[in-house]
N, CA, C and O atoms as a printed pandas DataFrame, in Angstrom:
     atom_number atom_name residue_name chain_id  residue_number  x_coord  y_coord  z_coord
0              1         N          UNK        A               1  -19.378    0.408   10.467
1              2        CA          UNK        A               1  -18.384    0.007    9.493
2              3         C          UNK        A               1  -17.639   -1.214   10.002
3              4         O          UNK        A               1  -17.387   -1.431   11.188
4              5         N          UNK        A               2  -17.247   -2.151    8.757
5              6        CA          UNK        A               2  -16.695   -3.400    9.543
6              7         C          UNK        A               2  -15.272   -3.198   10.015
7              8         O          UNK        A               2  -14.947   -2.017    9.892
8              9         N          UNK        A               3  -14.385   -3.909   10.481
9             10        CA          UNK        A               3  -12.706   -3.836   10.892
10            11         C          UNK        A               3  -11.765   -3.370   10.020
11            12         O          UNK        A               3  -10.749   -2.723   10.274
12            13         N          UNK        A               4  -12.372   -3.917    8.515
13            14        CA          UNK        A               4  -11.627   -3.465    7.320
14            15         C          UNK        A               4  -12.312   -2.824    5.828
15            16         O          UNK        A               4  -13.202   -3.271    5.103
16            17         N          UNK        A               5  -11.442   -1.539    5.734
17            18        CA          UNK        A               5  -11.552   -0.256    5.102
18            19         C          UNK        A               5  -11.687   -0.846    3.905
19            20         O          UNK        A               5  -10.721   -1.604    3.996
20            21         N          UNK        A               6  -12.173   -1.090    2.796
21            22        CA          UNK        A               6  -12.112   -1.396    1.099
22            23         C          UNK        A               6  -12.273   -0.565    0.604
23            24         O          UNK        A               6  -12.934    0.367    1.063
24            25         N          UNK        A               7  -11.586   -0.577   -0.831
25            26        CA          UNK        A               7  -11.787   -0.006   -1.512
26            27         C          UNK        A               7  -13.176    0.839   -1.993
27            28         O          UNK        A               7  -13.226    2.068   -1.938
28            29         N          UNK        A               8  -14.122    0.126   -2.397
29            30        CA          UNK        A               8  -15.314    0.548   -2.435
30            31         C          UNK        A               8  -15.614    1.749   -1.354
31            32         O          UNK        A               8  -15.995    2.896   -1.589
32            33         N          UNK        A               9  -15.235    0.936    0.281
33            34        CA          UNK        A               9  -15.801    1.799    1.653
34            35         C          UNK        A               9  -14.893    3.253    1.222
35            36         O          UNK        A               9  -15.373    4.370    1.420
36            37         N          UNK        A              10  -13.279    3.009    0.500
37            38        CA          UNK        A              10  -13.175    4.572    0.625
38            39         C          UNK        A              10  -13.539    5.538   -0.298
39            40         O          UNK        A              10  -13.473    6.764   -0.200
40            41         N          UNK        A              11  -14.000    4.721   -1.363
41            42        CA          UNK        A              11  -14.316    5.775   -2.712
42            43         C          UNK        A              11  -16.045    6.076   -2.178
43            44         O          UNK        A              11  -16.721    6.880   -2.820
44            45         N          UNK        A              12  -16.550    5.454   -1.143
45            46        CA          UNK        A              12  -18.202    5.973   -0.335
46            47         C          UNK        A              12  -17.460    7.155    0.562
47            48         O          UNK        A              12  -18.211    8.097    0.813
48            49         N          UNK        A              13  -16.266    7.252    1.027
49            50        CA          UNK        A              13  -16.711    7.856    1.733
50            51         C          UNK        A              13  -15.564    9.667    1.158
51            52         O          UNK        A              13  -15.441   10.774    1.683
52            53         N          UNK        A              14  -15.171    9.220    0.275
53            54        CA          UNK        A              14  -14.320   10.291   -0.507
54            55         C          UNK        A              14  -15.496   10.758   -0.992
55            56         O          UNK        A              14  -15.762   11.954   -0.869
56            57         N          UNK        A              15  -16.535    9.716   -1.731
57            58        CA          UNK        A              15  -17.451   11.269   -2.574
58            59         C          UNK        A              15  -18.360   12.020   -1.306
59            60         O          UNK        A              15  -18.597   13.219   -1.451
60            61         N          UNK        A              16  -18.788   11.435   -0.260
61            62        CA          UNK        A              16  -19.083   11.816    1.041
62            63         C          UNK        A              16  -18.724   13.122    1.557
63            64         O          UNK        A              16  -19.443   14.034    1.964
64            65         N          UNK        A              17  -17.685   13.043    1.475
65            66        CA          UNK        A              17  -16.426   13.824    2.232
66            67         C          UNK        A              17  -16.486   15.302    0.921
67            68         O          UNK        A              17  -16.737   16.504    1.007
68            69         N          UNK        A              18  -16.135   14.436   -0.118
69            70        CA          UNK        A              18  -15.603   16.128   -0.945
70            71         C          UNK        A              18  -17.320   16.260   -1.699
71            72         O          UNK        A              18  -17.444   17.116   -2.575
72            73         N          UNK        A              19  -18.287   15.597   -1.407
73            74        CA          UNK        A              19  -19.721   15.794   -1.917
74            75         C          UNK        A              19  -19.674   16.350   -3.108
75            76         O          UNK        A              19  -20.002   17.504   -3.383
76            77         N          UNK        A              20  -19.016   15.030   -4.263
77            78        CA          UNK        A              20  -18.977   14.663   -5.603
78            79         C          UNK        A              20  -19.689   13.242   -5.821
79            80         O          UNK        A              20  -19.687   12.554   -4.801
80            81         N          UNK        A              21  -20.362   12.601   -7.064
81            82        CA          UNK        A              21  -20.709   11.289   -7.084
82            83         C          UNK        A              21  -20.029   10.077   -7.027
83            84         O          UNK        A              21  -18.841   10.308   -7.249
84            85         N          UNK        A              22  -20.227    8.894   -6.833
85            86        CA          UNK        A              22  -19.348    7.997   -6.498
86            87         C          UNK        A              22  -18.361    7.466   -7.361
87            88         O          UNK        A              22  -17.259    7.013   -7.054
88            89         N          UNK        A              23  -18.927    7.584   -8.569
89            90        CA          UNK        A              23  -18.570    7.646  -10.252
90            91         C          UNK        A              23  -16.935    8.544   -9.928
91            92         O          UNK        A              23  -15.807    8.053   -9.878
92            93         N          UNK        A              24  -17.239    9.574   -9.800
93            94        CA          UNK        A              24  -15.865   10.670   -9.923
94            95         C          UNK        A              24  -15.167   10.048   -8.760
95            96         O          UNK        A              24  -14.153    9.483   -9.168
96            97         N          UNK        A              25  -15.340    9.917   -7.276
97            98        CA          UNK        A              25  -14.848    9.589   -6.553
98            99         C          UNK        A              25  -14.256    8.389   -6.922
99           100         O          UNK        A              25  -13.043    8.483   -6.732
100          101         N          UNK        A              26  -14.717    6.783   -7.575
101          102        CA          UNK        A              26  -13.902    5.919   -7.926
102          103         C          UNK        A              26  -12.997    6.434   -8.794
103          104         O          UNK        A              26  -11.875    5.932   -8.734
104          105         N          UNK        A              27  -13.238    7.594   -9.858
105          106        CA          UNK        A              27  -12.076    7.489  -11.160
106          107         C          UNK        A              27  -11.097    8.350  -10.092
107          108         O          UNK        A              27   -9.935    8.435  -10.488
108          109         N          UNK        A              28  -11.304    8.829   -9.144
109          110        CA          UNK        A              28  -10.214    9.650   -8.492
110          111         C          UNK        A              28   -9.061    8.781   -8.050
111          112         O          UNK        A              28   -7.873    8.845   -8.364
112          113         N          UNK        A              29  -10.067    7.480   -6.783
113          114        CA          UNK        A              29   -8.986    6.883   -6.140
114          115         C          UNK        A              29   -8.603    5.595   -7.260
115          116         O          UNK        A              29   -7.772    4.835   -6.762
116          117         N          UNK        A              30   -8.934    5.289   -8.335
117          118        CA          UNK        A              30   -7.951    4.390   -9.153
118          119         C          UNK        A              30   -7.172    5.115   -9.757
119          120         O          UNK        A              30   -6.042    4.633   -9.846
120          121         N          UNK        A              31   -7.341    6.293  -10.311
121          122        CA          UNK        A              31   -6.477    7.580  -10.922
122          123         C          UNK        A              31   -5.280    7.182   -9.971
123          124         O          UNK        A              31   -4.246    6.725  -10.459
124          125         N          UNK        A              32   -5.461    7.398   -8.300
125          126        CA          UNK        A              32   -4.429    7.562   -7.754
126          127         C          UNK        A              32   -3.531    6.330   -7.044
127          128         O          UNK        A              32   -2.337    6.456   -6.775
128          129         N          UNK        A              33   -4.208    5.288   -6.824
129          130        CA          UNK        A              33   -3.379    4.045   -7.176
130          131         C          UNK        A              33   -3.006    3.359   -8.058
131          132         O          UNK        A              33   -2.214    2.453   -7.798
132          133         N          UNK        A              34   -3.455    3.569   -9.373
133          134        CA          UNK        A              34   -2.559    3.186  -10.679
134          135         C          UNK        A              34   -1.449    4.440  -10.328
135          136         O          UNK        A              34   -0.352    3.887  -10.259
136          137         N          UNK        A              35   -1.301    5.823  -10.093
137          138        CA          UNK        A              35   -0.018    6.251  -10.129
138          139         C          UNK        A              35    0.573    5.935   -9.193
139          140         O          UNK        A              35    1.419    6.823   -9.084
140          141         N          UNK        A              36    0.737    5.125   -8.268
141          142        CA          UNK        A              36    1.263    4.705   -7.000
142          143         C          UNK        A              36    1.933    3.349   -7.910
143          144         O          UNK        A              36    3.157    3.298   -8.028
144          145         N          UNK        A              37    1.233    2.478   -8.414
145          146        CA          UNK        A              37    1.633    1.460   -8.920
146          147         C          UNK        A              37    2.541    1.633  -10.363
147          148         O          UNK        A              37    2.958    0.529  -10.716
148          149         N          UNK        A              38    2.831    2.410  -11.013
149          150        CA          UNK        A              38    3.133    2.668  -11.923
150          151         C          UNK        A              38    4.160    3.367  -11.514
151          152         O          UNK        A              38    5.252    2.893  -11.825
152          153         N          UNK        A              39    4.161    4.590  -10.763
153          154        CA          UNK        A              39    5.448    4.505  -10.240
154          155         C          UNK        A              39    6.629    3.599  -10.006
155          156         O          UNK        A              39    7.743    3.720  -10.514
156          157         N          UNK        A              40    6.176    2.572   -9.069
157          158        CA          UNK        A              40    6.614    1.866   -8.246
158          159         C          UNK        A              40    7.733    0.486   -8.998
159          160         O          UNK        A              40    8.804   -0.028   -8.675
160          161         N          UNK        A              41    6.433    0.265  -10.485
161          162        CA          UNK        A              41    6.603   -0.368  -11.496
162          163         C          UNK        A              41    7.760   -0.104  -12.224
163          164         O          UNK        A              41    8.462   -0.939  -12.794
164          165         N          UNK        A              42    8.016    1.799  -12.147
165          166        CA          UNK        A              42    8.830    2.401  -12.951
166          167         C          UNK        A              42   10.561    2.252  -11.784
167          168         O          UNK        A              42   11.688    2.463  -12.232
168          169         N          UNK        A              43   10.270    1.878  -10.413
169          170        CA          UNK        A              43   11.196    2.044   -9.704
170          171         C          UNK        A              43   11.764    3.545   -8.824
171          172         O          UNK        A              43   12.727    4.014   -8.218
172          173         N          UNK        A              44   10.390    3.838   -9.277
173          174        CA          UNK        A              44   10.553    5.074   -8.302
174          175         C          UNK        A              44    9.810    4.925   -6.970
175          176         O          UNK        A              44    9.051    4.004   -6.665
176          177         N          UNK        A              45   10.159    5.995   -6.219
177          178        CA          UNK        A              45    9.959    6.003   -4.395
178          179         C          UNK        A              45    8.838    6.844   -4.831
179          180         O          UNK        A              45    8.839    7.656   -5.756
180          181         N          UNK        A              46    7.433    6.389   -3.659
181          182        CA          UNK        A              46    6.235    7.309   -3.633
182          183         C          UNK        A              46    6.300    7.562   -2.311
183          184         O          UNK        A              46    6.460    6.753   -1.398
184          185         N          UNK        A              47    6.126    9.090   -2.245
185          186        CA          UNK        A              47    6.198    9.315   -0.891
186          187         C          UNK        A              47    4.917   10.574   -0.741
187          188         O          UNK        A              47    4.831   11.596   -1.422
188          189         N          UNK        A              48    4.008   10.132    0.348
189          190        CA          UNK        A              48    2.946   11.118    0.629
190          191         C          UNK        A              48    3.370   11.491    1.554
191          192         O          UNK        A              48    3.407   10.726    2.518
192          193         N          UNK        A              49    3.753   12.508    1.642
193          194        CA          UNK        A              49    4.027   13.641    2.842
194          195         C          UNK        A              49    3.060   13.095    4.414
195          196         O          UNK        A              49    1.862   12.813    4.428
196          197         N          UNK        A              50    3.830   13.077    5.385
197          198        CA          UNK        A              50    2.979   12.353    6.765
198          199         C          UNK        A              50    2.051   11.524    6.448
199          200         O          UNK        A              50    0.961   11.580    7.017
200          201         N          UNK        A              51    2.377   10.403    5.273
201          202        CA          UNK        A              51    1.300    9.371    5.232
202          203         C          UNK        A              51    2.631    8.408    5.468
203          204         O          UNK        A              51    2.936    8.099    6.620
204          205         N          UNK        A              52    3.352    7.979    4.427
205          206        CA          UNK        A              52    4.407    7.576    4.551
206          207         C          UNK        A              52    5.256    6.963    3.027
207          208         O          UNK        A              52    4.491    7.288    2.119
208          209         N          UNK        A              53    5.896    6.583    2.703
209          210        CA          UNK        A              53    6.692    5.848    1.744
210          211         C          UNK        A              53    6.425    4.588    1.061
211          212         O          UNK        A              53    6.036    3.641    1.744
212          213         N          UNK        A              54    6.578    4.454   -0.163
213          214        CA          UNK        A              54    6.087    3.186   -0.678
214          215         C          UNK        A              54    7.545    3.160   -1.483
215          216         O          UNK        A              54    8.133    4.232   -1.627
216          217         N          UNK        A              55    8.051    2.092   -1.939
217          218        CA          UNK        A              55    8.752    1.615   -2.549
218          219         C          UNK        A              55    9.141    0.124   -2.790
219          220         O          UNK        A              55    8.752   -0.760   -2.026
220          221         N          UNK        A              56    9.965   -0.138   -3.940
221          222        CA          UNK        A              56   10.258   -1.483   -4.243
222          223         C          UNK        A              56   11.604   -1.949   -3.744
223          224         O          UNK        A              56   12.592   -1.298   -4.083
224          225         N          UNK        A              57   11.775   -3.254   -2.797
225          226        CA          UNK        A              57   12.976   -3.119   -2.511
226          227         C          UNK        A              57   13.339   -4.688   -2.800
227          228         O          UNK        A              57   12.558   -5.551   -2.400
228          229         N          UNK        A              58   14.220   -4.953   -3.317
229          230        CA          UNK        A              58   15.087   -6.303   -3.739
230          231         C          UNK        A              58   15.476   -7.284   -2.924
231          232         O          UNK        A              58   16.334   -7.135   -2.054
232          233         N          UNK        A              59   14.684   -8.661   -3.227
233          234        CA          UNK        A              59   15.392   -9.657   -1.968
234          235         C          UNK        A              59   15.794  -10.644   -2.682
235          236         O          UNK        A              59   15.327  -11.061   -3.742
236          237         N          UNK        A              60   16.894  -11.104   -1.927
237          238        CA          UNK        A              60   18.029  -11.875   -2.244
238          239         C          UNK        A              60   17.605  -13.311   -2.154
239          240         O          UNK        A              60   16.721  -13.605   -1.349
240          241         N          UNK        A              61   18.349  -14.557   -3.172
241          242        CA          UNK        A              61   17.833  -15.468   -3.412
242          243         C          UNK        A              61   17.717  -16.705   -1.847
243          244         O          UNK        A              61   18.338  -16.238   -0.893
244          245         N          UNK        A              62   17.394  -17.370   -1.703
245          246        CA          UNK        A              62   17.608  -18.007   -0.264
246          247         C          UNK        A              62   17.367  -19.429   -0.138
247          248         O          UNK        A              62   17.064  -20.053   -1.155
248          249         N          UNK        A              63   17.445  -19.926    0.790
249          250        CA          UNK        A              63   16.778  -21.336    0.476
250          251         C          UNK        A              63   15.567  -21.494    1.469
251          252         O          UNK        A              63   15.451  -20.992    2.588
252          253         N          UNK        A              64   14.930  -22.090    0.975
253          254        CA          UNK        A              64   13.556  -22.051    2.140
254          255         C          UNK        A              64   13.016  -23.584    1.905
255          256         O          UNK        A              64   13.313  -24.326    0.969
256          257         N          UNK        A              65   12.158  -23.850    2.991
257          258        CA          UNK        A              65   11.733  -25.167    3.246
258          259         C          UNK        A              65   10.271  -25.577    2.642
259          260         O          UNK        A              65    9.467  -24.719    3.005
260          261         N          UNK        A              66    9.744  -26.421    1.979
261          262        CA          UNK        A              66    8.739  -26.832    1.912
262          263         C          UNK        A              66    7.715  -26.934    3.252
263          264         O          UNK        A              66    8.084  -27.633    4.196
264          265         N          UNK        A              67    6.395  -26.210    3.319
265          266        CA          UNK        A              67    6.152  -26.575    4.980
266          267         C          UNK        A              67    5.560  -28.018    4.848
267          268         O          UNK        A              67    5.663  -28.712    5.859
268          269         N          UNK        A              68    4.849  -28.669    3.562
269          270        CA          UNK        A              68    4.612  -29.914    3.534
270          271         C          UNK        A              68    5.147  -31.185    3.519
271          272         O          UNK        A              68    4.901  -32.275    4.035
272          273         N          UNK        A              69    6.226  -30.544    2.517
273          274        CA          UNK        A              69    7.285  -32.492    2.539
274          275         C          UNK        A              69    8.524  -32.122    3.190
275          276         O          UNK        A              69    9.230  -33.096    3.454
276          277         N          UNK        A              70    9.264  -30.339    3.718
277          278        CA          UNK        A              70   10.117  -30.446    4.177
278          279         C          UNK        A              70   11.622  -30.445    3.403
279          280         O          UNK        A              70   12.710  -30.270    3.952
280          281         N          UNK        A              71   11.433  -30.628    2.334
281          282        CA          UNK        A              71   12.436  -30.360    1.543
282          283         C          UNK        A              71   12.980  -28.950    1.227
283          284         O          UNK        A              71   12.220  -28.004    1.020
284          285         N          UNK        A              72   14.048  -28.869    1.204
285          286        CA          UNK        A              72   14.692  -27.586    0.989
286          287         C          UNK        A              72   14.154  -27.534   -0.678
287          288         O          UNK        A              72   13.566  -28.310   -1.431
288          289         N          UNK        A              73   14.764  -26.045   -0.773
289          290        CA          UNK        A              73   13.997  -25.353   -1.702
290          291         C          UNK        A              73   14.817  -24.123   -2.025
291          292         O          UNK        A              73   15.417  -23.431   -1.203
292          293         N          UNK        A              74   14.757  -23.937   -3.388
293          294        CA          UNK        A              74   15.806  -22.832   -4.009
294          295         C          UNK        A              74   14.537  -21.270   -4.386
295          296         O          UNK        A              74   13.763  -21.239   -5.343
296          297         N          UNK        A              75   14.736  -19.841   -3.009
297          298        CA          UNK        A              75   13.810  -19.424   -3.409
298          299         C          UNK        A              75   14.579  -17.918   -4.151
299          300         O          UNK        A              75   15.399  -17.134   -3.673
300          301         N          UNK        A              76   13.956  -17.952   -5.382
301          302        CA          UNK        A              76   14.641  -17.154   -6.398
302          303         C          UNK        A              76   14.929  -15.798   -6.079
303          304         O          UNK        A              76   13.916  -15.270   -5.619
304          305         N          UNK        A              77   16.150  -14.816   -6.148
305          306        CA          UNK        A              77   15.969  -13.377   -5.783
306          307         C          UNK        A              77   14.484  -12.806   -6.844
307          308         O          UNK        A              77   14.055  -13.321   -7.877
308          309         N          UNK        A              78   14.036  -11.707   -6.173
309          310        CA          UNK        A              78   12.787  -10.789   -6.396
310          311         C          UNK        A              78   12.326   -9.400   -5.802
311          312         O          UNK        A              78   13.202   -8.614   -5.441
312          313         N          UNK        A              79   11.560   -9.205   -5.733
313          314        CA          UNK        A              79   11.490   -7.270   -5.106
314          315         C          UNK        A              79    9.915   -7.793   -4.720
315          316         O          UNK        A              79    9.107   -8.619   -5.145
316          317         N          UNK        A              80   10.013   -6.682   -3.543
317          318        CA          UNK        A              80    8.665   -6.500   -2.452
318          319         C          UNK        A              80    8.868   -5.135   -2.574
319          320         O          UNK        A              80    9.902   -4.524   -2.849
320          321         N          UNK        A              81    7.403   -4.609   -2.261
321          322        CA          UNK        A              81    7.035   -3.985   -2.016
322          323         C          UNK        A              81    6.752   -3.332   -0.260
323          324         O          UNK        A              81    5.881   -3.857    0.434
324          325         N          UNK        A              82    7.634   -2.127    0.294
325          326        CA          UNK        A              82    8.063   -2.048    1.586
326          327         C          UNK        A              82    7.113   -0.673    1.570
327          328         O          UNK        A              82    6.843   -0.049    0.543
328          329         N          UNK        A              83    6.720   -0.370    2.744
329          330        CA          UNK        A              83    6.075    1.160    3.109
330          331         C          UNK        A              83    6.275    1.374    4.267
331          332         O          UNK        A              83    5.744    0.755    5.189
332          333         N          UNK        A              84    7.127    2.347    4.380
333          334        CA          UNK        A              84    7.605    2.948    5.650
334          335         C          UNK        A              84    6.430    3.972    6.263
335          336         O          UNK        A              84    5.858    4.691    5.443
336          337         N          UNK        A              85    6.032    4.069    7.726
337          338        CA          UNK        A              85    4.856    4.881    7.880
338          339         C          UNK        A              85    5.342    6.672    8.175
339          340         O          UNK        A              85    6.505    6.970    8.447
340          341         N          UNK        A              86    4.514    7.436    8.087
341          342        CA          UNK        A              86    4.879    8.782    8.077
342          343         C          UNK        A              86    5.173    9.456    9.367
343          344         O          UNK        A              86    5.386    8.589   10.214
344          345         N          UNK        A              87    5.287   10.859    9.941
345          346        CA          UNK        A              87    5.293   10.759   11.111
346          347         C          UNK        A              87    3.739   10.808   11.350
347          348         O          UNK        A              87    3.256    9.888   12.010
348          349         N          UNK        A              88    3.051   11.632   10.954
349          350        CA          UNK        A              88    2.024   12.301   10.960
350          351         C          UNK        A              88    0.669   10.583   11.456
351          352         O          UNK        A              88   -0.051   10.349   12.426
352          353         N          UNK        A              89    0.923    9.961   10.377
353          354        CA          UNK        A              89    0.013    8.787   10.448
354          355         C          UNK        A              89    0.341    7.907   11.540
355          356         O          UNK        A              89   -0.552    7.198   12.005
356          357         N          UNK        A              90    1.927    7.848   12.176
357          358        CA          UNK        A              90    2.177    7.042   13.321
358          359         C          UNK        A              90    1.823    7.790   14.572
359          360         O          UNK        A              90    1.688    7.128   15.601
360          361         N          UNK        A              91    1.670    8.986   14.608
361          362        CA          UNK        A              91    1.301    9.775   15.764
362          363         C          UNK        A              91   -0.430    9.702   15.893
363          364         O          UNK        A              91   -0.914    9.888   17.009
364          365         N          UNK        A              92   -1.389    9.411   14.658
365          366        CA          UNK        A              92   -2.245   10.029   14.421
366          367         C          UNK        A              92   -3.380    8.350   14.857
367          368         O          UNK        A              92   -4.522    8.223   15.300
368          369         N          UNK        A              93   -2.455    7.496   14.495
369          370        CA          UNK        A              93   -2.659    5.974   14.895
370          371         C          UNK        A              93   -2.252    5.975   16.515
371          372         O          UNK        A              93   -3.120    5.538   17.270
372          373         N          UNK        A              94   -1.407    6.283   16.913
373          374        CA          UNK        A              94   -0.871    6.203   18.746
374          375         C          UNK        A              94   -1.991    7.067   19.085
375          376         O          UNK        A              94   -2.937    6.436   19.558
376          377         N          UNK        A              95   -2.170    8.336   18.984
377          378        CA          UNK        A              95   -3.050    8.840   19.593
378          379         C          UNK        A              95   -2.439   10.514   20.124
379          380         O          UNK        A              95   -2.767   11.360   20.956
380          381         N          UNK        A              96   -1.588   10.375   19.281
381          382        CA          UNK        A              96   -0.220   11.765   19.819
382          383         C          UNK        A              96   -0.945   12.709   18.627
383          384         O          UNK        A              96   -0.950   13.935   18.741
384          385         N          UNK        A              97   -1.537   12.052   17.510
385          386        CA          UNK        A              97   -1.695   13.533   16.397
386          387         C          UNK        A              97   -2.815   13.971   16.817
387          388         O          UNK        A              97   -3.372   13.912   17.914
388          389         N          UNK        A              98   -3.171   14.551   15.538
389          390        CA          UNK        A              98   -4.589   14.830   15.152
390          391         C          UNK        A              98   -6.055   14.300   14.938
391          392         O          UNK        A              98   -6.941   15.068   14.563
């Protein structure tokens, strides 16, 4: 497997895993990131238990620099998207979980 997980690689390896077709396995994991996004959309907090937190959080307007001509620059307030990690997944990444 290469360095990075895609989409595709996890809906191969979800029908793998729960040995359903790949068909069901994609409508599963877009099922479940459209409700992640739609949530999020709606301004609500998604939180998977020891995976970790997703939410939208508000940033304030600022001035920032052009990196080409250097000119200042008016950059508008807006919202990002922040995900705090779980315990379970930070232990499980260090090498402390499961």
């Amino acid at each position: 497997m290469a360095n990075t997980l895609t989409k595709t690689d996890l809906i191969a390896k979800v029908a793998k895993d729960v040995e359903i077709k790949k068909d069901d396995a994609s409508a599963i994991v877009g099922a479940v990131l459209d409700a992640i996004v739609e949530a999020l959309k709606a301004g609500e907090k998604v939180t998977l238990t020891g995976f970790g937190t997703f939410e939208v959080r508000k940033t304030a307007a600022r001035v920032g620099t052009n990196p080409r001509t250097k000119e200042k620059i008016q950059i508008p307030a807006g919202k990002r998207v922040s995900f705090s990690v779980g315990t379970q997944l930070r232990e499980a990444v260090s090498g402390k979980g499961k």
